[in-house]
C-alpha positions, 0 to 999 in steps of 0.5 A: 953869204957875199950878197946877204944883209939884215936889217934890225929895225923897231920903235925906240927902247925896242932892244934893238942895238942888244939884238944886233950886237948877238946878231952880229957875234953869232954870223961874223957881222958887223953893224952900220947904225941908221940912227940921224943921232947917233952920229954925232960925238959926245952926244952919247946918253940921250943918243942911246949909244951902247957903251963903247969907244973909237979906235983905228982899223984898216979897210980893205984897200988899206985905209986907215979908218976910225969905228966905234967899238962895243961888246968887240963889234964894229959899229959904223956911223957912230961918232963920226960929225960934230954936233954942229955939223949939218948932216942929211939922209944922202950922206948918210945913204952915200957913205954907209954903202961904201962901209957896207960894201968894205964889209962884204969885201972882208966877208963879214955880214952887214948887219943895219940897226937903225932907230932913224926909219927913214935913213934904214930904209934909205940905205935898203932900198939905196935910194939916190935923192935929188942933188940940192944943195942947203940954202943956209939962208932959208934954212934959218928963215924956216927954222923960226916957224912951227910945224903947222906952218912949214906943212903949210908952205910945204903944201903951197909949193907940192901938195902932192908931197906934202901928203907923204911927209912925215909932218911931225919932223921939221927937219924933213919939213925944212928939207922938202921945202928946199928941194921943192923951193929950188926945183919947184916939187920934190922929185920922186927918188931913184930905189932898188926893189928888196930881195928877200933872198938877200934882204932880211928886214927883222922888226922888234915888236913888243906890246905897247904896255911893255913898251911903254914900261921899258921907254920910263925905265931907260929914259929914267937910267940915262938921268942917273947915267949924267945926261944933264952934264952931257948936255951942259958939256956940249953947250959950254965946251963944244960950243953947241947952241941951246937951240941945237941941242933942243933940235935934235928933240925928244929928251934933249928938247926938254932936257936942255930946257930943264939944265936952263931952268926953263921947266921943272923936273917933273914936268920935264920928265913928263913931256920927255916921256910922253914924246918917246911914246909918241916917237915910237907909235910914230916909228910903228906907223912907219914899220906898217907903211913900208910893209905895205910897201913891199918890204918883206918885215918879220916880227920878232920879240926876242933875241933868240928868236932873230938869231933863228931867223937869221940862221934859216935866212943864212943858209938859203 
């Protein structure tokens, strides 16, 4: 089982981190989550993060290292950054693989749960991205415009490029014109094709009423849950900028506008709703593409039935 690993994606509110927590009890595993949120602390509700907590443990080469720990699994690349702290999809790529190794070396199953499609798929197919550092002076140039016109000077500098990028996400937007700024496009990356001998890619699938039922049903638990003072907690004490919190999008863009009495309860519900929804079909479109790609997905619906696969998958 030494080159073995499964992947866990599928859209939002999917089930995903309850799959790969049974997953990971049934097969000795433990899980490295592909989620460009959840690795920052205190952002913990509107993250999704399952209830759990930091501690110490040791590496196999006898470093002490800090994991999250939920339902007694480890969990990786969670709580690891600041909010404020900048982070991207090659240091996510870089030190998830190191972790991914150390597991193996203590022959335990990698087990990837991601939410982030693009960071899952990165780490998959460890793909080496071009070495360019951020222009901080750009990047705040950038941020000021909408999406239309950063796909606009995106597509002036690499119209080729330009097509590939998920143009709903000002944060790749942002990325893209920075590499292509300094090098004049973005480069094709380096990626290590699948094997599915090695690689099981399991992806949650549910019909899109369903779906759309359990997203208001979570969305409505973390109101109950505090999400305004987790908000309200980041901003006063962890000194994390309104325009930060709104950055990292979905319920925290409205939330965070709600907590400052720009929009009403209703309204803000509405719109947060309404973008999950959007985020998740967005998620499907991105399953399908790397499926056609090459990648070799099975669709799933329950837990019982990953645990199945992932069994036959095992002893192959």
């Amino acid at each position: 089982m030494r080159n073995k690993r499964i992947t866990i994606i599928g859209p939002t509110a999917s089930g995903k981190s309850h799959v790969a927590i049974a997953l990971a009890k049934h097969f000795n595993g433990e899980i490295i989550s592909a989620d460009s949120r959840q690795i920052y602390r205190d952002l913990t509700i509107g993250t999704g993060k399952e209830p759990g907590h930091l501690a110490p443990y040791t590496d196999f080469l006898d470093r002490k290292k800090y994991v999250y720990i939920s339902d007694d699994i480890y969990h990786h690349m969670i709580d690891i950054v600041h909010p404020n702290t900048a982070y991207n999809v090659a240091k996510f790529v870089r030190k998830a693989t190191q972790i991914q190794n150390d597991i193996k070396k203590r022959n335990k199953l990698p087990i990837i749960c991601g939410g982030t499609m693009f960071w899952a798929q990165a780490l998959v197919e460890n793909v080496i991205f071009p070495t360019v550092l951020p222009n901080s002076k750009l990047r705040t140039v950038l941020q000021k415009h909408t999406l239309e016109q950063l796909l606009q000077k995106l597509t002036e500098i690499d119209p080729v490029y330009a097509k590939k990028v998920d143009a709903h996400n000002p944060v790749r937007l942002i990325r893209a014109i920075e590499i292509a700024s300094a090098l004049g496009r973005v480069p094709s990356e380096t990626r290590t094709p699948i094997d599915p001998q090695n690689d099981l890619i399991i992806a949650l699938s549910h019909p899109r009423d369903i779906l759309h039922t359990r997203i208001e049903k979570r969305m409505d638990t973390w109101f109950d849950a505090g999400i305004f003072d987790e908000i309200l907690h980041a901003h006063h004490m962890l000194h994390v900028p309104w325009s930060r919190l709104e950055s990292f999008g979905l319920e925290y863009k409205w939330c965070t506008r709600y907590v400052r009495g720009q929009i009403s309860f209703d309204l803000m519900r509405d719109h947060t709703i309404r973008d999950l929804k959007s985020y998740a079909k967005r998620q499907e479109t991105w399953i399908r593409r790397w499926e056609k790609q090459g990648a070799p997905i099975v669709r799933i619906t329950t837990e019982e039935d990953a645990i199945e696969l992932s069994q036959k998958f095992l002893k192959n």
